[in-house]
MIPADREN-361897 format. One record per atom (N, C-alpha, C): x, y, z; residue in one letter. Coordinates in steps of 0.001 Angstrom, whole numbers, plus 500000, padded with zeros to 6 digits. Example, Ala and Ser with C-alpha at 12.3 -4.5 7.8 and 13.67 -1.06 7.14 Angstrom:
REM residues 2
<<513190, 494310, 507800>, 'a'>
<<512300, 495500, 507800>, 'a'>
<<513200, 496700, 507800>, 'a'>
<<512850, 497750, 507080>, 's'>
<<513670, 498940, 507140>, 's'>
<<512900, 500030, 507870>, 's'>
END
This chain:
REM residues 183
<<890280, 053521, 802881>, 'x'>
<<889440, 054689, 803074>, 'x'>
<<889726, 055250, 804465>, 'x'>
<<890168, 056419, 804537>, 'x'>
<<889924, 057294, 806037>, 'x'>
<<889075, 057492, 806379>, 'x'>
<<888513, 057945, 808021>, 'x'>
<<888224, 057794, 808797>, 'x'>
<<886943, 059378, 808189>, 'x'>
<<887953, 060012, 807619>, 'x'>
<<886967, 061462, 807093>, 'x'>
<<886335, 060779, 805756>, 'x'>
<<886911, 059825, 805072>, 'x'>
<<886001, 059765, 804013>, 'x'>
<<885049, 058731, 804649>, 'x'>
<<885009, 057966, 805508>, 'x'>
<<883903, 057277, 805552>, 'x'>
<<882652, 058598, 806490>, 'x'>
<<883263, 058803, 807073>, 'x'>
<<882293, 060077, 807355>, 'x'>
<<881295, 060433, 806246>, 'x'>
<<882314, 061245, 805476>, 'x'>
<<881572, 062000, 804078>, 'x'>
<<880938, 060767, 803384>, 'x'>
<<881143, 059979, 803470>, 'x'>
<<880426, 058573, 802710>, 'x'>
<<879065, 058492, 802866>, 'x'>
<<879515, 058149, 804652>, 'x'>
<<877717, 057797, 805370>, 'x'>
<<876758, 059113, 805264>, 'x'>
<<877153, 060643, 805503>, 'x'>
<<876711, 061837, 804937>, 'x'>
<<875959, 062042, 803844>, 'x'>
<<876786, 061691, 802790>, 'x'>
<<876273, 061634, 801376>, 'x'>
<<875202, 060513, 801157>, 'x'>
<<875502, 059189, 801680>, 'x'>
<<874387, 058347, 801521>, 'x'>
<<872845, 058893, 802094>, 'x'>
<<873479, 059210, 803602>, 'x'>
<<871770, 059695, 804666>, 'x'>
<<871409, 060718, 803771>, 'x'>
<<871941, 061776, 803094>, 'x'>
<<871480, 062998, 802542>, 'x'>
<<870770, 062303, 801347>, 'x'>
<<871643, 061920, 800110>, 'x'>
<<871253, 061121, 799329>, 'x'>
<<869408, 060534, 799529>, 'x'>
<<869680, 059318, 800373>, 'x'>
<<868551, 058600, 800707>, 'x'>
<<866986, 059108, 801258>, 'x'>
<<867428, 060296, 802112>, 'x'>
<<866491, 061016, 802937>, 'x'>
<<866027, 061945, 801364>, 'x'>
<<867097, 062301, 800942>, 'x'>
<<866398, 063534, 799716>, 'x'>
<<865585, 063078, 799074>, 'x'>
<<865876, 061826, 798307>, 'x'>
<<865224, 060855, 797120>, 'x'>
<<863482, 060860, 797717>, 'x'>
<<863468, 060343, 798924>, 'x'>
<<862333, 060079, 799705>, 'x'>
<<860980, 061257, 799558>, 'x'>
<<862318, 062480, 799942>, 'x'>
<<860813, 063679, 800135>, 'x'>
<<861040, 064474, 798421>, 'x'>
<<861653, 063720, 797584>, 'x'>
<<861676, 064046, 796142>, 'x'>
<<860606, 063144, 795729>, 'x'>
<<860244, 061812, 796222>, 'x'>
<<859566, 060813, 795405>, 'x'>
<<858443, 061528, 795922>, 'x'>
<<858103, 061738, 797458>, 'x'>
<<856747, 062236, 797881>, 'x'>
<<856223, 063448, 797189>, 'x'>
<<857124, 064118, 797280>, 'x'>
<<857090, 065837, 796386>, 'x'>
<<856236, 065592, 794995>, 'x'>
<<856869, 064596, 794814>, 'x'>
<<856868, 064548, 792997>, 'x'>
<<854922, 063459, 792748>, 'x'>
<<854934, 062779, 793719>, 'x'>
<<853562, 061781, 794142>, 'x'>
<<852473, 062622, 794308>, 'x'>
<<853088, 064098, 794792>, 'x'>
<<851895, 064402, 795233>, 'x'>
<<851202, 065660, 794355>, 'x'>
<<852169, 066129, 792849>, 'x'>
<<851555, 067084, 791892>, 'x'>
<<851226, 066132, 791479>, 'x'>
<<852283, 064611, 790782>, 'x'>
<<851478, 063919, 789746>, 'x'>
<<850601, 062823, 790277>, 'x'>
<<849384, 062398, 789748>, 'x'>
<<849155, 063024, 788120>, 'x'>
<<848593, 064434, 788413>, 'x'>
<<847579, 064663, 789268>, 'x'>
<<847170, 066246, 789102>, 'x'>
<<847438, 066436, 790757>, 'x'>
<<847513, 067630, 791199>, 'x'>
<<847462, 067885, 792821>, 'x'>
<<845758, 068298, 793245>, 'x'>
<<845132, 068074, 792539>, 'x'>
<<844056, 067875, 792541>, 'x'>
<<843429, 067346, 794031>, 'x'>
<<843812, 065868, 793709>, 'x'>
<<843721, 065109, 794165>, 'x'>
<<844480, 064952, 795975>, 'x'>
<<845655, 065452, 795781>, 'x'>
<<846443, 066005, 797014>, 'x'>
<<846021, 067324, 797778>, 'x'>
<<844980, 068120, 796662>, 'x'>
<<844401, 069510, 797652>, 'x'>
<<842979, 068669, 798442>, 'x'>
<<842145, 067669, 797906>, 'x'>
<<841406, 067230, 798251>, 'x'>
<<841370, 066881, 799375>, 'x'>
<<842725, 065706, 799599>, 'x'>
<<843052, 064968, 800728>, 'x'>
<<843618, 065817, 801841>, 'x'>
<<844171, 067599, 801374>, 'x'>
<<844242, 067934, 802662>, 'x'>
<<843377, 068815, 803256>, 'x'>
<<842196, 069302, 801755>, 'x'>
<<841393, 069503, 802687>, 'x'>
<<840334, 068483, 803631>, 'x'>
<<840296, 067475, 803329>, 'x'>
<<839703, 066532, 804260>, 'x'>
<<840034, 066732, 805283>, 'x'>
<<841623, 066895, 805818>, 'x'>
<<842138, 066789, 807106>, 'x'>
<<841963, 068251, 807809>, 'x'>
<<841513, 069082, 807282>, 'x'>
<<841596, 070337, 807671>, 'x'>
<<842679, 071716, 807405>, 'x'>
<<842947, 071257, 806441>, 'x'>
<<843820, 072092, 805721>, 'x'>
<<843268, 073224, 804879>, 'x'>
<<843375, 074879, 804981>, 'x'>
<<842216, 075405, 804079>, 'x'>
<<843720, 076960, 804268>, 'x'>
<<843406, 077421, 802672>, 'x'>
<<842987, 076947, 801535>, 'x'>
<<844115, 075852, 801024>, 'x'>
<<843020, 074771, 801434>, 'x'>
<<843655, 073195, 800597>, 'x'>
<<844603, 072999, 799331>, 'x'>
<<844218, 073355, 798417>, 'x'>
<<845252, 073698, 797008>, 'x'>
<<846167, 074510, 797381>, 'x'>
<<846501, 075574, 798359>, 'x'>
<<847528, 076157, 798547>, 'x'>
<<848868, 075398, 799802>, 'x'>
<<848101, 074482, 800666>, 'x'>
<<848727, 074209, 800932>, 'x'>
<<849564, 072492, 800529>, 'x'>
<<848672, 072085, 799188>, 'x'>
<<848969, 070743, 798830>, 'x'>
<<850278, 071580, 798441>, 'x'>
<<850219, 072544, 797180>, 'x'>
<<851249, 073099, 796784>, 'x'>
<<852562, 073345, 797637>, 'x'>
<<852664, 073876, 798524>, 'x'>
<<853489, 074243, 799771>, 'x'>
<<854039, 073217, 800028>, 'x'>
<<853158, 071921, 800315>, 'x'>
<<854038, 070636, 801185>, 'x'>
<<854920, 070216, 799839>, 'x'>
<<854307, 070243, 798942>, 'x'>
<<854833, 069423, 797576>, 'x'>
<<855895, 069905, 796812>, 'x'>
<<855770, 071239, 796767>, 'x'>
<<857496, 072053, 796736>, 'x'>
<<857959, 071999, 797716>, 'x'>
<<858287, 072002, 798602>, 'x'>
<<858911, 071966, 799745>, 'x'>
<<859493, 070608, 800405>, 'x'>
<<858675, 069810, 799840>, 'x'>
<<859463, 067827, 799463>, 'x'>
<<860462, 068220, 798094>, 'x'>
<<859846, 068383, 797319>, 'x'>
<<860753, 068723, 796177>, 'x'>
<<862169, 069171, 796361>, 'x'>
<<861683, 070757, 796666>, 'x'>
<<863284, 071223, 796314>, 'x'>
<<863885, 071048, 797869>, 'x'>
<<863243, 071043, 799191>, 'x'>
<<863916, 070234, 800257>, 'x'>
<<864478, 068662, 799640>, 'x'>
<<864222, 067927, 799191>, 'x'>
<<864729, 066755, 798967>, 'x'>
<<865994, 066991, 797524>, 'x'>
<<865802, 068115, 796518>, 'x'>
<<867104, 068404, 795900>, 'x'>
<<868045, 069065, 796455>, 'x'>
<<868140, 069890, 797163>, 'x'>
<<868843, 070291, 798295>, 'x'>
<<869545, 069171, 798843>, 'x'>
<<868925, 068689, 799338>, 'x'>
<<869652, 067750, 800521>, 'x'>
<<870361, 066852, 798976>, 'x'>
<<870470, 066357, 798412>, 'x'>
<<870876, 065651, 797152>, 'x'>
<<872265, 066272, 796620>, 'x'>
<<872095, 067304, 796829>, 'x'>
<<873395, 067772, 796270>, 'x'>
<<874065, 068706, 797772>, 'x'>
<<873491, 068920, 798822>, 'x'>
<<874201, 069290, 799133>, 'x'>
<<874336, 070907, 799626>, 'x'>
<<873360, 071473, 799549>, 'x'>
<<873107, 072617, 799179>, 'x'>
<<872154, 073544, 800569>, 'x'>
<<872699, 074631, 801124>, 'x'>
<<872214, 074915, 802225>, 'x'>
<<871616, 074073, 803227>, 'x'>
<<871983, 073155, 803707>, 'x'>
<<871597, 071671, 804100>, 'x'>
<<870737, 071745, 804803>, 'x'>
<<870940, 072792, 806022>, 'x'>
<<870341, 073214, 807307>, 'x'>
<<868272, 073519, 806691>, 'x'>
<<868831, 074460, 805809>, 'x'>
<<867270, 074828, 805549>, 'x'>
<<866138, 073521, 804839>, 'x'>
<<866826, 072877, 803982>, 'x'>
<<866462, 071602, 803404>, 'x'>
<<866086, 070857, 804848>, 'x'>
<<866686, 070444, 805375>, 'x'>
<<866488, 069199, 806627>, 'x'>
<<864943, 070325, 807247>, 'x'>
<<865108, 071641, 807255>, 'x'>
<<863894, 072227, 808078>, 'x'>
<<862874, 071784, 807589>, 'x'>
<<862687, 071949, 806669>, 'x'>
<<861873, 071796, 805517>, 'x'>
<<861145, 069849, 805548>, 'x'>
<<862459, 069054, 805754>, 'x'>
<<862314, 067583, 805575>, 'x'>
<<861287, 067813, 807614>, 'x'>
<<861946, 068215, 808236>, 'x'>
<<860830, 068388, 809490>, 'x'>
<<859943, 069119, 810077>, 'x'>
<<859402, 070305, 809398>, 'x'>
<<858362, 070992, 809059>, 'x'>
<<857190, 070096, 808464>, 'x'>
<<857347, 069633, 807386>, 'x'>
<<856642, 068672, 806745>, 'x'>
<<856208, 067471, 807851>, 'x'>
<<856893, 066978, 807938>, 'x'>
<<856719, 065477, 808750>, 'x'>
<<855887, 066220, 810034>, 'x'>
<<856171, 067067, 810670>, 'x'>
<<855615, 067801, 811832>, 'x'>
<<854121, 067793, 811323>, 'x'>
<<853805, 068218, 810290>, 'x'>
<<852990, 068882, 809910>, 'x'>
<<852029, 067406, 809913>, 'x'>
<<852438, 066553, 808750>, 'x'>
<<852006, 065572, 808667>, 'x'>
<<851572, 064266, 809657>, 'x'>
<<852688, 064580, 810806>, 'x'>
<<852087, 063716, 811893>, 'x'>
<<850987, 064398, 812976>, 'x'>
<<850936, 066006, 813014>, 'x'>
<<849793, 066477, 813578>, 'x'>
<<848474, 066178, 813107>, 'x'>
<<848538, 066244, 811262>, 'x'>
<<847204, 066505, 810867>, 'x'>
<<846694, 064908, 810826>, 'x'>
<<847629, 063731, 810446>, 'x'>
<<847134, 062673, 809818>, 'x'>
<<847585, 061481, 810812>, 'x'>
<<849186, 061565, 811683>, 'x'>
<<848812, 060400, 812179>, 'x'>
<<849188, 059942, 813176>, 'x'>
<<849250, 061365, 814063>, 'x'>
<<849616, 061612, 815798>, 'x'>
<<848322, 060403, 816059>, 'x'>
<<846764, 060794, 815763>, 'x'>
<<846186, 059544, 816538>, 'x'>
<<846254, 058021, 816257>, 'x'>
<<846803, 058032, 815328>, 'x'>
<<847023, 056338, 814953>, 'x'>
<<848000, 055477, 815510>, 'x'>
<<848582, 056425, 816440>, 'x'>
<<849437, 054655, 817333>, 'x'>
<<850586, 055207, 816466>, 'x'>
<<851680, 054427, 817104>, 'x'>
<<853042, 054306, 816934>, 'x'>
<<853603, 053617, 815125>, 'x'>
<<852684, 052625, 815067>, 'x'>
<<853507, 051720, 814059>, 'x'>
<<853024, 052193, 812717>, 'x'>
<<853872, 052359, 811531>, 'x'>
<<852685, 052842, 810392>, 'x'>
<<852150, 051911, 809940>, 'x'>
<<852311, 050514, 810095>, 'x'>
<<851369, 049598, 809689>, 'x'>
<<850119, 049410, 810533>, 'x'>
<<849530, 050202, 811063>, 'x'>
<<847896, 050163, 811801>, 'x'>
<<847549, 051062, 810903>, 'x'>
<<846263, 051234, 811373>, 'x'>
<<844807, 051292, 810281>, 'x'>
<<845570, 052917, 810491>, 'x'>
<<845027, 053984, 809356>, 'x'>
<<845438, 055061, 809223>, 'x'>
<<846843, 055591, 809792>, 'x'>
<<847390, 054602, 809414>, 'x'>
<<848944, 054987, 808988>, 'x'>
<<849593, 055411, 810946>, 'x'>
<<850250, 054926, 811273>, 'x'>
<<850697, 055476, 812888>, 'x'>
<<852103, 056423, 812301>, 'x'>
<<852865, 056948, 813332>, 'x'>
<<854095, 058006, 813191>, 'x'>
<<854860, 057574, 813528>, 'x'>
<<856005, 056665, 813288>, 'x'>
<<856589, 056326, 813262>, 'x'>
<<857135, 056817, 811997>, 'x'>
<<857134, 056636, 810871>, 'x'>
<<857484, 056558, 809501>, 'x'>
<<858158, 058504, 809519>, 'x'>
<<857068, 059791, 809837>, 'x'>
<<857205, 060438, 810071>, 'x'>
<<858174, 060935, 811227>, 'x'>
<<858281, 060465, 812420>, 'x'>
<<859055, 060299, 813626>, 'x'>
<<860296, 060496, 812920>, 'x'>
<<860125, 059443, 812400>, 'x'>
<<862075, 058842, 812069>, 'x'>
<<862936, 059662, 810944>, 'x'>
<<861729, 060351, 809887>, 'x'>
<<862215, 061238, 809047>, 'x'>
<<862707, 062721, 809351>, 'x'>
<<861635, 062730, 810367>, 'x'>
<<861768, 064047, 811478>, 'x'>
<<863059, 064182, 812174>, 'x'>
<<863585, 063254, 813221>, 'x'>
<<864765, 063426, 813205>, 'x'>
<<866092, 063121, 812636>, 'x'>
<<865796, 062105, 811646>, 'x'>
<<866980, 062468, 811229>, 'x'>
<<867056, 064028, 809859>, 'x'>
<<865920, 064834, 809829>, 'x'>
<<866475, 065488, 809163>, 'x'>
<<867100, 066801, 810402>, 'x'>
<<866649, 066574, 811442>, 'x'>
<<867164, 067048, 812404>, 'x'>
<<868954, 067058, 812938>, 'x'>
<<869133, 065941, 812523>, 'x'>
<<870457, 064813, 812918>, 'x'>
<<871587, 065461, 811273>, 'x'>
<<870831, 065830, 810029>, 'x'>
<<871442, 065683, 809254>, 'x'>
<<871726, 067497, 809511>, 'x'>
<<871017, 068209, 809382>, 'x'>
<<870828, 069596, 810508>, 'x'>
<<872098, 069663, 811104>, 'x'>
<<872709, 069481, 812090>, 'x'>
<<873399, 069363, 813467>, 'x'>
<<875080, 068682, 812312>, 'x'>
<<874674, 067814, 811841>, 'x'>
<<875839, 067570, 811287>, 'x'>
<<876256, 068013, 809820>, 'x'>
<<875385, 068307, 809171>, 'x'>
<<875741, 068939, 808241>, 'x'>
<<876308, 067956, 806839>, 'x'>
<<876139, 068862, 805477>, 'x'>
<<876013, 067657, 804604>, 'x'>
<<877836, 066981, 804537>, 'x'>
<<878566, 067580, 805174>, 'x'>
<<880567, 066481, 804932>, 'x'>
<<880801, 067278, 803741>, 'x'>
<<881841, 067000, 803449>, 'x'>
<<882717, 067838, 802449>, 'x'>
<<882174, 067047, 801057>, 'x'>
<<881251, 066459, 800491>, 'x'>
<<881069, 066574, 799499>, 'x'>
<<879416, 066782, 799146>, 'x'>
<<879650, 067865, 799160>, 'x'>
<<878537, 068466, 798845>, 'x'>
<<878785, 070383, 797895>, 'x'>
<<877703, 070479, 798106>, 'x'>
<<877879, 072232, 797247>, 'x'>
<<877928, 072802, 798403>, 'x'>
<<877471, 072865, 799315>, 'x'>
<<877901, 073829, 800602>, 'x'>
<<879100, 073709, 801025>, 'x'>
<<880075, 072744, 800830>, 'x'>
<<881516, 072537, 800703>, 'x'>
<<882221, 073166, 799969>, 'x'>
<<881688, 072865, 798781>, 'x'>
<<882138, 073768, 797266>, 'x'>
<<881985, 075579, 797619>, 'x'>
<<880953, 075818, 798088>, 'x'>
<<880726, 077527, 797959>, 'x'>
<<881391, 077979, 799266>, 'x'>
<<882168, 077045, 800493>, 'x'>
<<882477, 077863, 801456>, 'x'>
<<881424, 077641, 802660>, 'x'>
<<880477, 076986, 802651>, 'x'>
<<879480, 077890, 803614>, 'x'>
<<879319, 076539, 804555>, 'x'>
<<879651, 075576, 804656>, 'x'>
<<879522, 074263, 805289>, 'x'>
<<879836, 074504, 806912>, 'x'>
<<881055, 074864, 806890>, 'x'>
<<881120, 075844, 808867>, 'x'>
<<880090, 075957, 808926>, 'x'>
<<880050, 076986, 808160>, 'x'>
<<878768, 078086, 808679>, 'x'>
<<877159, 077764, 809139>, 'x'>
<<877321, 076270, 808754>, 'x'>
<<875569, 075846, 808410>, 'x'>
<<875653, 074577, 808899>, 'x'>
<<876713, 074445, 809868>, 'x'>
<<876204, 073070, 810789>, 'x'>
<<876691, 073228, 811818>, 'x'>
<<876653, 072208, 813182>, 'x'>
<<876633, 072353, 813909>, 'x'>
<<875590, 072526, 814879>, 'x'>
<<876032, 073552, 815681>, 'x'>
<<874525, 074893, 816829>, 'x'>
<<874142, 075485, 815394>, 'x'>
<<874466, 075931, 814435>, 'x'>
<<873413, 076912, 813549>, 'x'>
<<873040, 075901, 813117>, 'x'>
<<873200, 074915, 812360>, 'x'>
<<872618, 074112, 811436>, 'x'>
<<871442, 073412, 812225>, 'x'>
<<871795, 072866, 813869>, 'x'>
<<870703, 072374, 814456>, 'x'>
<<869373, 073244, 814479>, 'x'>
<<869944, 074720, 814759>, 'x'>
<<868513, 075456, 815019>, 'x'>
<<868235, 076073, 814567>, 'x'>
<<868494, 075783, 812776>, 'x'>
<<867503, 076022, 811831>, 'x'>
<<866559, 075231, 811213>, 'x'>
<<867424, 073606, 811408>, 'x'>
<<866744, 072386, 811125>, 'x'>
<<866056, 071949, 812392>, 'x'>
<<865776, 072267, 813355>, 'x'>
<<865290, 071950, 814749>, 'x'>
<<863990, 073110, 814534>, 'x'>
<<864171, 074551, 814415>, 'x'>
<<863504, 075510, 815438>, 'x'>
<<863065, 076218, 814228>, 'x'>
<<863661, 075950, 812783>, 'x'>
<<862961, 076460, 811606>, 'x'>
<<861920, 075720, 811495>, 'x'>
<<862043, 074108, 811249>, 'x'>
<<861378, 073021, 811162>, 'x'>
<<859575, 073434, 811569>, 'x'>
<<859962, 072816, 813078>, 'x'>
<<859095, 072930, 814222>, 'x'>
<<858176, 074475, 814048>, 'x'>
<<859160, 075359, 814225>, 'x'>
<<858079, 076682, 814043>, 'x'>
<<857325, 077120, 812792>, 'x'>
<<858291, 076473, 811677>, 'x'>
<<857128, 076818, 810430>, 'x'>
<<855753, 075996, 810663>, 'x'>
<<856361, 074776, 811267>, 'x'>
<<855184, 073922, 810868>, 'x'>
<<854007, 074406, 811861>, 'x'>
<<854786, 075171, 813297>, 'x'>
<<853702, 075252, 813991>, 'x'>
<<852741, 076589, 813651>, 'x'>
<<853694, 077567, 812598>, 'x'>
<<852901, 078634, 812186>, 'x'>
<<851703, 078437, 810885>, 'x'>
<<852022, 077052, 809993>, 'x'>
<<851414, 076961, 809355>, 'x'>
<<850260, 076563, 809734>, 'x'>
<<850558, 075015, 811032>, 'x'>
<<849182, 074718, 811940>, 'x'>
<<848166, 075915, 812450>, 'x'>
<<848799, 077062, 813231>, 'x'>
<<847837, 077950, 813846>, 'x'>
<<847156, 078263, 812591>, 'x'>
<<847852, 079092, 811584>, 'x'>
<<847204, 079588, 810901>, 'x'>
<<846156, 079700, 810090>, 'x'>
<<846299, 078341, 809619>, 'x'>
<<845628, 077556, 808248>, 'x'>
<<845010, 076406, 808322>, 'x'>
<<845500, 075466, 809624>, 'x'>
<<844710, 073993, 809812>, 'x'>
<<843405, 074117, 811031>, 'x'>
<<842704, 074149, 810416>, 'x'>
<<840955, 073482, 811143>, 'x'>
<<840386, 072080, 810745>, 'x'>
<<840817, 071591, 811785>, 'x'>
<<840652, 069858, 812259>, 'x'>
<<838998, 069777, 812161>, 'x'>
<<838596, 069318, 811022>, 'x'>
<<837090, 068823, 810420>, 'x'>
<<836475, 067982, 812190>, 'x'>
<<835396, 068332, 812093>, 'x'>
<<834798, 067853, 813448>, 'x'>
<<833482, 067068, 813187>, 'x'>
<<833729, 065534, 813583>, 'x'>
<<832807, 064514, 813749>, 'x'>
<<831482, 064743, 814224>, 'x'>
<<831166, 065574, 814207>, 'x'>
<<829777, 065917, 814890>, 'x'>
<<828739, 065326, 813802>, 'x'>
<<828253, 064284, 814095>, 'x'>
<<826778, 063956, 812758>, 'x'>
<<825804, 064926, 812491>, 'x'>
<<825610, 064993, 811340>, 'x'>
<<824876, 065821, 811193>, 'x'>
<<823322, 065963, 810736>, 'x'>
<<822648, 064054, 811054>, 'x'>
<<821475, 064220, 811119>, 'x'>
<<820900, 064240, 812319>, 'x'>
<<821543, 064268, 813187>, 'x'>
<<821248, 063851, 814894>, 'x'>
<<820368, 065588, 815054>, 'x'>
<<819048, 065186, 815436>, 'x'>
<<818099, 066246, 816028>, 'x'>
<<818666, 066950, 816937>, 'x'>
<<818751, 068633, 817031>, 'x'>
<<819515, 069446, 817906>, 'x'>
<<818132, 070027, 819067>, 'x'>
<<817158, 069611, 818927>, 'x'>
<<815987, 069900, 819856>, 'x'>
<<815526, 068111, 820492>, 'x'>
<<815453, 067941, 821963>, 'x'>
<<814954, 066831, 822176>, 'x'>
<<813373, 067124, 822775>, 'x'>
<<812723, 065780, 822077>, 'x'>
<<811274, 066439, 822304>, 'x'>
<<810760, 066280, 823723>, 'x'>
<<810313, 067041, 824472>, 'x'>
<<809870, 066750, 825564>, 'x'>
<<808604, 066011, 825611>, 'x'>
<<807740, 065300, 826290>, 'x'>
<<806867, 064404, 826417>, 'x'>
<<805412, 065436, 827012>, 'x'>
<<804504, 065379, 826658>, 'x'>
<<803270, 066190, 826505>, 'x'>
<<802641, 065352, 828181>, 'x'>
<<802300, 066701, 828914>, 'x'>
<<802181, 066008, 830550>, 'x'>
<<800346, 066086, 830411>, 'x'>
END
């Protein structure tokens, strides 16, 4: 094996592996109903919740078939770190580093984040469909980084401004008048 096919090897595997991942999540999170996935983000502050379960869940989807075959790579990887962005702001920036602590830590997210960043910058190797149609130059490298870098990051941060309100702990049987004492 040459030195270019092991390249395109390890390429195809990271693409491969990383796709499957935000295909299994994609696919976890309509079935059985997304119901259940609009619920959980509106808990976190996600509104309107059903619109954006939908959003993350196509966007694992056909970001993770993309990257599978190969296919505009750059925008797929945005997509694989948009998400994770998204997901480590709303759910598990405060939980510590490791994802094995109590509410999940970022790490797990971290690592998906850049390498879809990494896969971005390098682009999917000559076997892929962006190989096949011509457009593989064109979509890695400086462009491929900062669409998978600065697409990523800014969708996710436009979706945050826009749409996420972080639910606030305030109890809500706690008396808002304290009684003063009769002199």
């Amino acid at each position: 094996m040459s030195d270019a096919d092991a390249i395109d090897l390890a390429l195809f595997v990271l693409r491969c592996g990383v796709g499957a991942v935000m295909l299994a999540h994609g696919i976890n999170h309509v079935r059985p109903n997304i119901d259940g996935t609009a619920g959980w983000f509106g808990s976190m502050g996600m509104k309107p919740a059903r619109l954006h379960a939908w959003l993350a869940s196509v966007t694992e989807i056909v970001g993770g078939a993309l990257l599978v075959v190969g296919l505009l790579t750059p925008f797929a990887a945005a997509g694989v770190v948009g998400v994770m962005f998204v997901a480590w702001a709303i759910n598990h920036r405060g939980n510590g580093f490791f994802i094995f602590r109590p509410g999940e830590g970022w790490e797990y997210v971290m690592t998906l984040g850049i390498v879809g960043v990494a896969i971005g910058a390098l682009g999917p190797g000559t076997w892929s469909l962006d190989e096949a149609f011509g457009i593989r130059d064109d979509l890695s490298g400086t462009s491929g980084i900062s669409i998978a870098a600065i697409g990523g990051v800014g969708g996710a941060i436009a979706v945050l401004a826009l749409s996420w309100r972080p639910p606030t702990d305030t109890p809500t049987d706690t008396p808002t008048d304290t009684p003063t004492a009769e002199l």
